[in-house]
N, C-alpha and C positions, 0 to 999 in steps of 0.2 A: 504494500500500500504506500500511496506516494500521500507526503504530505500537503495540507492545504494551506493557501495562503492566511496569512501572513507568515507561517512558520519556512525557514529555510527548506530549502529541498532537499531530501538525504539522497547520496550519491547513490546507493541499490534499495531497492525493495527487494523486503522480506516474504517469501512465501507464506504461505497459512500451513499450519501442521497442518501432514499426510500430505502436504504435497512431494517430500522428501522420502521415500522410502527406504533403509538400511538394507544393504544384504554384506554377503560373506561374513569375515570375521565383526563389520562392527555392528551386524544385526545378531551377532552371537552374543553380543554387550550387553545386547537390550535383553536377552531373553533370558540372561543369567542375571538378569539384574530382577527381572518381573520373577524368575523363580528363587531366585535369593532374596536379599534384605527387603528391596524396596517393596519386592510383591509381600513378603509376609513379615513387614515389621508391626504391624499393629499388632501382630497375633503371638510378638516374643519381648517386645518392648512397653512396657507401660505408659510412659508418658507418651506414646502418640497410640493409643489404647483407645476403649469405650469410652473409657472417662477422661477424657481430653475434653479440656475446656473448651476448644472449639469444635465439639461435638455436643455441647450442653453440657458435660457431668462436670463431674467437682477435682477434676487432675491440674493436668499442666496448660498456664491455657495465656502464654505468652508466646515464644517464638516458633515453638519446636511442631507444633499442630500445619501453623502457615507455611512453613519449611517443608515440612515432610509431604504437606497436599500440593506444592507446585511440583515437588521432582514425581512426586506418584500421577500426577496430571500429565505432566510431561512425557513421561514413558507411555502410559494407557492410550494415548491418542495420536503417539508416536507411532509405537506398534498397532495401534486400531485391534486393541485388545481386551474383548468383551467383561472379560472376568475383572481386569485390574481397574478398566470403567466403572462395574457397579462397585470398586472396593471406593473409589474416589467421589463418588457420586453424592454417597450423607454427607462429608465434608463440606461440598460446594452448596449443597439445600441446607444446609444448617446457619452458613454463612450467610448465605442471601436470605435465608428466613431469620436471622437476628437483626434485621434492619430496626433502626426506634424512629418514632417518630422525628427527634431534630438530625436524623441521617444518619447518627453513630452505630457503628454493629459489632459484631465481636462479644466475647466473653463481657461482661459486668464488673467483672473483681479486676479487670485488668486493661487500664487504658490508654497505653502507651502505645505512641505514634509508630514508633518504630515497628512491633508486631503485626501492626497491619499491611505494611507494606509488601512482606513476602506474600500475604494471602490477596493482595488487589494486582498481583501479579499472579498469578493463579488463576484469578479470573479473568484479566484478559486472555491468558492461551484458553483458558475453557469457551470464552466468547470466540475467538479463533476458531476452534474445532468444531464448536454444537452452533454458534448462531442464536443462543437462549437469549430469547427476548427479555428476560428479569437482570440481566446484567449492566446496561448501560442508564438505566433509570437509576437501580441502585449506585453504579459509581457516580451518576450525577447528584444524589441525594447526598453520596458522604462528601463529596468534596464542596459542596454547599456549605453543610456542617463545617470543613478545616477553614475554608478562607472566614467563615465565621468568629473560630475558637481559635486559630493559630496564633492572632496580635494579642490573645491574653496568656495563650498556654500554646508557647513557642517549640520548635523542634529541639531538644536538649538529649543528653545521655549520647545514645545507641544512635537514636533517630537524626542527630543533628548528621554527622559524617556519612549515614545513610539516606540521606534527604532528595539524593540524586535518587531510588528506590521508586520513591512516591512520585517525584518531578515525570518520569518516564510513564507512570501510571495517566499522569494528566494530562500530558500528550498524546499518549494513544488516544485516550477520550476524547479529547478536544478534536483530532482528527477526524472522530465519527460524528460527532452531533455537533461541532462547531459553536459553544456555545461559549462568549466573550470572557466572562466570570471566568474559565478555564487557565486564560492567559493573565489574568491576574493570581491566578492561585498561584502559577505557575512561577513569575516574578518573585512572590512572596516566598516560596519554599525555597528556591536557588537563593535570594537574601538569608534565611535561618540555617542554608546548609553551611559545612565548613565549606572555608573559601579553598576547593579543590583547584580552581584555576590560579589562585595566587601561588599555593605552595606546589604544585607540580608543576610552575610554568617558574618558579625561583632559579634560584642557586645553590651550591655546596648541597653539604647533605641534606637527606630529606627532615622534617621535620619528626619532633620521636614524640613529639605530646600525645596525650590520647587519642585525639581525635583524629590523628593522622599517621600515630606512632605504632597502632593497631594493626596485625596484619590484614586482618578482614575487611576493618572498616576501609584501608587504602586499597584493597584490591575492590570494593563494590564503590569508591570516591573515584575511579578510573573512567566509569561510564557520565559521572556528573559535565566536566567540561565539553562530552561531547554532544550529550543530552540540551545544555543552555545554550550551545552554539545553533541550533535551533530555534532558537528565538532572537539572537543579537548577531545570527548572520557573521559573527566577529572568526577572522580565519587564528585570531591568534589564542582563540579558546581552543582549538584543536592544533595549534602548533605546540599546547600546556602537556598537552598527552606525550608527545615523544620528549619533550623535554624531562618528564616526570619520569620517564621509563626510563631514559637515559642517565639520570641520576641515582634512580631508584638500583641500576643495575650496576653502577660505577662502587654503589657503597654496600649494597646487600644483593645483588643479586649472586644468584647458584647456578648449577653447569646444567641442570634439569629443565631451565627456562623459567624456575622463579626465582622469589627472594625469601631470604631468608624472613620471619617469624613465629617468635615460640614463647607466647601470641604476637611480642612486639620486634620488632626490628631489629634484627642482632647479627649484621655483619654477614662478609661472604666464606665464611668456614665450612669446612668440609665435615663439621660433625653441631650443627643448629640446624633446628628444625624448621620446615616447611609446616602449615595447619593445613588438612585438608578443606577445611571451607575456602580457607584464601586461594587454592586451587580453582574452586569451584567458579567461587564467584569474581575472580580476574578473566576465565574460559569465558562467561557472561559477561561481563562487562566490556573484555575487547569484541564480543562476537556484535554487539550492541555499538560500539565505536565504528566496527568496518562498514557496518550498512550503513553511519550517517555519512563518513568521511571517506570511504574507500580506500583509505592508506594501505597500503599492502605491509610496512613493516608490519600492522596489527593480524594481519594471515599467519605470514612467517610467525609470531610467538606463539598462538594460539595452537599451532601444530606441535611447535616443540611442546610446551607444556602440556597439550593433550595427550600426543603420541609420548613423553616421558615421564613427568609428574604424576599424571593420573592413574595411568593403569599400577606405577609401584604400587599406590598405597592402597587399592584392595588386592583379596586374596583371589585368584582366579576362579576362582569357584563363585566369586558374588558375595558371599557369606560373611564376611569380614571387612572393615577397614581398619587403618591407625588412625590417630589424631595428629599428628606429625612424625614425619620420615625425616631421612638425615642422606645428604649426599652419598657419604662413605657411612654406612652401615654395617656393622659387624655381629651383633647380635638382637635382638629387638625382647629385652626382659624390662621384667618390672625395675626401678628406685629413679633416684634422682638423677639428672644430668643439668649439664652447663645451660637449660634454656631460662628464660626470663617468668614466665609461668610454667612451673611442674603439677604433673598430675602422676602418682605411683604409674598407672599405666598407658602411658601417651604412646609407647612403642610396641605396642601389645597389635595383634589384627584380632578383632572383633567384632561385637554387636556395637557395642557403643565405649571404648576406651575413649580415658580422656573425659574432655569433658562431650556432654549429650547435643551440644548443635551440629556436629559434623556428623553425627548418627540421623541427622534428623533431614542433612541439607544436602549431602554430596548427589543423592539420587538424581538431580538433574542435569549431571556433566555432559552423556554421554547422550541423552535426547537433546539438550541444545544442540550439541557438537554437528548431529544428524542435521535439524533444521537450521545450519549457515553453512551447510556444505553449496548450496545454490544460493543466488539472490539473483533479481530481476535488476535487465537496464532499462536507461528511458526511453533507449531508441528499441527496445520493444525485442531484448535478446534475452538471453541466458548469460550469466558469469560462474563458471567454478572459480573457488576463489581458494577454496579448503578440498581435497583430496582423499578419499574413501569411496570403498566400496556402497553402490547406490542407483536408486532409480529418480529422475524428477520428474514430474508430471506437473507443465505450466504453459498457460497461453501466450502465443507470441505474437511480434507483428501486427496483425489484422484481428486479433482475437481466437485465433486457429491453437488447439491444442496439440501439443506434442510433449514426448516423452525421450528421455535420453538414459541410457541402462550405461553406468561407470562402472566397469571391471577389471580391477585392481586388487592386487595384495600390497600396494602402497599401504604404509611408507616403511615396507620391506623391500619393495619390488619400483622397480624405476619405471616400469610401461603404465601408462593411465589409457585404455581405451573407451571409448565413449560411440554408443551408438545411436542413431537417432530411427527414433519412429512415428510417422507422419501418413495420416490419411492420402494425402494430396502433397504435393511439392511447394515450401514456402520458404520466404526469403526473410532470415532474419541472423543478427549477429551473435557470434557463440562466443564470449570472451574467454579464456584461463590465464589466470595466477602463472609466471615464471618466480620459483623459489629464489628468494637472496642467494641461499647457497649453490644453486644449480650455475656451475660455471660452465654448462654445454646445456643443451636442450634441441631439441627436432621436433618440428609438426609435420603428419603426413597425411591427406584426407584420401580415401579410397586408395590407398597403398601408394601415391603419388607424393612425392616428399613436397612441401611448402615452404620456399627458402623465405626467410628472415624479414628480408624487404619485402614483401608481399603484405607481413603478418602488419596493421595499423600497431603503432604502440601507441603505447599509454602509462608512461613511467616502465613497470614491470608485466602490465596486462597487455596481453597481446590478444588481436583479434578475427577470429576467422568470420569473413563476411560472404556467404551464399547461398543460392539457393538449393536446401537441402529437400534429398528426398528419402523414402522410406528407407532403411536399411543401411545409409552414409555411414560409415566409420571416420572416426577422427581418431587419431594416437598420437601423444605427447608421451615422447621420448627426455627421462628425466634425468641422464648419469649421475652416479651417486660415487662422486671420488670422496673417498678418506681425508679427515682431514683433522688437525690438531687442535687444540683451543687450551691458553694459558689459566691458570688460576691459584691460588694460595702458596705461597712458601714455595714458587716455582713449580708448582705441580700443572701435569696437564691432563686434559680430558681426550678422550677418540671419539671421532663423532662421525656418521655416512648417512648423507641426505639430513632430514629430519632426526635421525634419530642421536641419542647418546650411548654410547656401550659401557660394558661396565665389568668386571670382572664376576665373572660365572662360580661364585660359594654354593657348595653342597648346605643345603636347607634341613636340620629336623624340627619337625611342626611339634610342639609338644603341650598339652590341651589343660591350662590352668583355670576354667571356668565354664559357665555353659551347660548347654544340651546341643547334643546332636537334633539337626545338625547346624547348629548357631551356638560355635563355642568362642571361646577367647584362648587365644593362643598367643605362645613365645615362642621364639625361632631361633635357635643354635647353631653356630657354624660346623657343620663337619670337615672342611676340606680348609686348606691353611688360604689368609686372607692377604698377607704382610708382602704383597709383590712391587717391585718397580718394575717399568716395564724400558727393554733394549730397544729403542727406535731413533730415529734423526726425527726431530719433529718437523723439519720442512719438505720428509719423504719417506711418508709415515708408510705410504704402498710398499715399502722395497723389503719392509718388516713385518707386515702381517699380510694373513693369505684371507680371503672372504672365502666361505663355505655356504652354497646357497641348498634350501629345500624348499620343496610345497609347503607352505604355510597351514598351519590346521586350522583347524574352525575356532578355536581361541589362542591365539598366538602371543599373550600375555604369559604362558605358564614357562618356568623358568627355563626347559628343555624344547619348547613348542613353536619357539620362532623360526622363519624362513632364511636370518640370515645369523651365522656367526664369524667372529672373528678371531683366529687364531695368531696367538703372540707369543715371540722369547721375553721370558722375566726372570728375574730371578728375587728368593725372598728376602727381606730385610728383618735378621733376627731379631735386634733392637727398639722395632715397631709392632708394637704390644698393644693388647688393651688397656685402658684408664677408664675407668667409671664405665665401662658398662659400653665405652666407647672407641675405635679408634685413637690410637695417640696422636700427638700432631707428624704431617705426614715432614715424614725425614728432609732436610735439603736435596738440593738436584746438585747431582754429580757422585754419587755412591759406588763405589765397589765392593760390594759386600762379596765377601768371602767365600760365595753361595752357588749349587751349581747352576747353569741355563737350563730353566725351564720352558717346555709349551702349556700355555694357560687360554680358557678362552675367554672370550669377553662376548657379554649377551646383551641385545636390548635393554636399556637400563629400566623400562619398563614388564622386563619377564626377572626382574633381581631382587627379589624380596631383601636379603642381604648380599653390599655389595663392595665393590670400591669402583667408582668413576672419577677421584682426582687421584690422579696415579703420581708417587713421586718416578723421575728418571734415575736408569743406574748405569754403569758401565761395565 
């Protein structure tokens, strides 16, 4: 949907869920996810239970109810999945039947701004997928109520640094019913949010106060500058974004594609934690930045941290997550470590270690991810902009539908073929994403290569303009050279395409909580971790060999990827455990005493424990 004036114009439109369909390995996400946590956490977890307060009873009925109903939304209408619909269904009739007369809804006992914002985000994807007529009356009835109540009882706490949350809720609306009072709310909430365009569009390090110093709150304060740039037109609210990233990464970020917080901002180390919310909801937030702005760096992170961050920290099975991961990981047991807030079991995979909003929140990584893999142009095309296995179904051109089947085992595999299927022959332009990292690439349509100058650019998006007919193949050709990346105390990472590798540890799962099958687990190394690895870092190919396979239907499991990478190391007696942790990883230039081994290094997303910043040895 394009926006209406007066609001700026976002560079893509977004599809309506189901018009994105998953298949291969990342429809195997969804369906381990709807037979894992997400489909059956009410039925193992209490607080988003019967008696959740946003179900009426007398439980929990602050954030964790709104949380848990957008990613359980998101999945059931992702997958157009009957059963996990009616599981989400009392949620959304409960919500919309709490309306009060002066507009307020929600729980009683609990009236903070902030809880409602995940659930009025909720019900736009519900209004997206069903068309239920009881939802735009309602959003316009509560947002009557805030521009009312907000100049007495302001966005504060939680709510102030998530205020960009609500701000996107009243854009959507205002979109559909056009109604003035919208853009005034709208004014008023980016006034009460924290100033996210001042401090990510600063200097030096980023800000550590609460409101910014949060890892959460600044990965959901990411969509705010892009969100008011929609209203003030101003290009240097979205030049605040790469500014903030670029900082954000100079002082905390990690080799994973995020930054460090454990909850707060704590430096780029190879043993502080990542939160899985702040995963989650940075995946959201840039995916929401690329349709206003179409910056393609916001593609590129959104893959690395999808395709690396996220799959680490559930267990492949669905059944478990952590509350925060660690670059180099060595063991994941219970006590304390060096983060900034400890929880006995932040390192644990489980139902809900740590503390309970990343049990509540992560379920919607994996259906966004699905719905921005396409967006709509103006000039009436298609854009891949994100890369996965997939079907779209969207009208082009003239209003003509068509459908394009993406079949890939990217981003293991470097071919993306794309086929198009079309009643009738119509002319409309196909844009794709070229990767930052892709230092070669080829387009070829019906097996006929398409040299360069042909293709329009557009910064990084290139464009195929013709008229296609039933059956058309297109393949982008993606080579995946190896390549080095520097980080802490001289250490460096391996990286090929998108992905991060990581040293390949023998795993024992061993079950300190729970019922089958929703246990809570710690994970012990069986196989030695302490390697440098033998390489020239400006000719990293000459030292490791790539080992390709068929990719399985879940390619997250530590042994199940299509690609591995075979390296000489040798171990470093000296580098030990500390707390529970990796020691600091040794200087670069070692000769330990040790013999050359062959080790392999896996997806850093198939690594439950691992090492990706590897010291060098000699």
């Amino acid at each position: 949907m394009w926006n209406r004036t007066p609001l700026a114009l976002n560079r893509f439109g977004q599809l309506p869920i189901g018009a994105i369909v998953a298949r291969g390995w990342l429809h195997e996400q969804l369906r381990l996810s709807a037979d894992g946590l997400t489909g059956r956490l009410m039925e193992i977890w209490p607080d988003v239970g019967p008696d959740s307060g946003w179900l009426g009873g007398p439980g929990e009925s602050w954030e964790r109810g709104p949380y848990y109903t957008r990613g359980l939304l998101s999945l059931a209408y992702t997958l157009n999945d009957e059963a996990l619909i009616r599981r989400v269904r009392p949620w959304i009739d409960w919500t919309l039947g709490s309306q009060r007369a002066d507009g307020s809804f929600g729980p009683t006992d609990n009236d903070d701004w902030w809880a409602r914002m995940p659930m009025l985000e909720a019900l736009r994807w519900y209004h997206e997928a069903t068309g239920d007529a009881r939802v735009l009356p309602f959003m316009t009835g509560y947002f009557r109520y805030q521009l009312a109540q907000l100049p007495a009882r302001p966005l504060e706490a939680w709510g102030r640094p998530r205020g960009g949350d609500n701000l996107a809720s009243v854009l959507w609306l205002s979109n559909r019913c056009g109604e003035p009072f919208l853009l005034a709310l709208a004014d008023l909430l980016h006034g009460q949010t924290s100033d996210w365009i001042g401090e990510l569009g600063g200097e030096g390090p980023p800000d550590e106060a609460f409101e910014f110093g949060h890892g959460v709150n600044r990965a959901m304060g990411f969509k705010e500058p892009a969100l008011y740039f929609l209203r003030s037109a101003d290009p240097r609210h979205l030049a605040a974004l790469r500014r903030g990233w670029e900082r954000l990464g100079a002082h905390h970020g990690q080799i994973q594609g995020m930054f460090s917080a454990d909850e707060f901002l704590h430096g780029r180390g190879s043993t502080q934690g990542t939160e899985l919310c702040a995963v989650v909801e940075l995946l959201s937030s840039f995916a929401t930045a690329l349709t206003i702005s179409g910056e393609l760096w916001l593609a590129d992170a959104i893959e690395r941290i999808a395709y690396n961050a996220l799959p680490a920290m559930l267990s492949a099975d669905h059944r478990g997550h952590q509350y925060f991961a660690l670059p180099n990981q060595v063991e994941c047991t219970p006590g304390g470590r060096n983060f900034s807030v400890h929880h006995e079991t932040d390192l644990l995979f489980g139902v809900a270690p740590g503390y309970g909003c990343c049990a509540a929140n992560f379920h919607m990584a994996w259906p966004r991810l699905v719905n921005h893999l396409w967006l709509a142009t103006r000039d009436g095309g298609l854009a891949a902009l994100l890369f996965a296995p997939c079907e779209v179904s969207a009208r082009v051109a003239d209003g003509q539908t068509v459908s394009i089947r993406e079949q890939t085992a990217y981003p293991f595999e470097e071919t993306v073929r794309f086929t198009v299927r079309t009643r009738q022959p119509v002319a409309f332009p196909l844009s794709l994403r070229i990767p930052e990292w892709a230092a070669a690439w080829s387009v070829a349509v019906n097996g006929a290569p398409v040299p360069a100058e042909r293709l329009p650019e557009d910064g990084r998006l290139r464009v195929v303009m013709r008229t296609w007919h039933d059956g058309d193949t297109l393949v982008l050709e993606l080579p995946m050279r190896l390549r080095v990346s520097r980080w802490e105390r001289g250490s460096i990472g391996v990286e090929r395409g998108p992905l991060v590798y990581a040293l390949r540890i023998g795993e024992a799962w061993r079950r300190v909580g729970g019922s089958e099958p929703f246990c809570d687990y710690e994970v012990h190394p069986t196989t030695p971790w302490n390697y440098g690895l033998l390489l020239d870092p400006h000719a990293p190919e000459q030292a490791l060999r790539v080992e390709r396979r068929a990719a399985a239907s879940q390619p997250w499991e530590q042994d199940a990827a299509a690609v591995r990478l075979m390296a000489k190391a040798k171990r470093i007696p000296e580098w030990t455990v500390s707390n529970g942790m990796s020691g600091p990883i040794p200087e670069v230039g070692l000769a330990p005493p040790t013999p050359v081994e062959e080790v392999a290094l896996i997806p850093y997303g198939c690594a439950r424990l691992r090492i990706s910043m590897f010291p060098l040895v000699r």
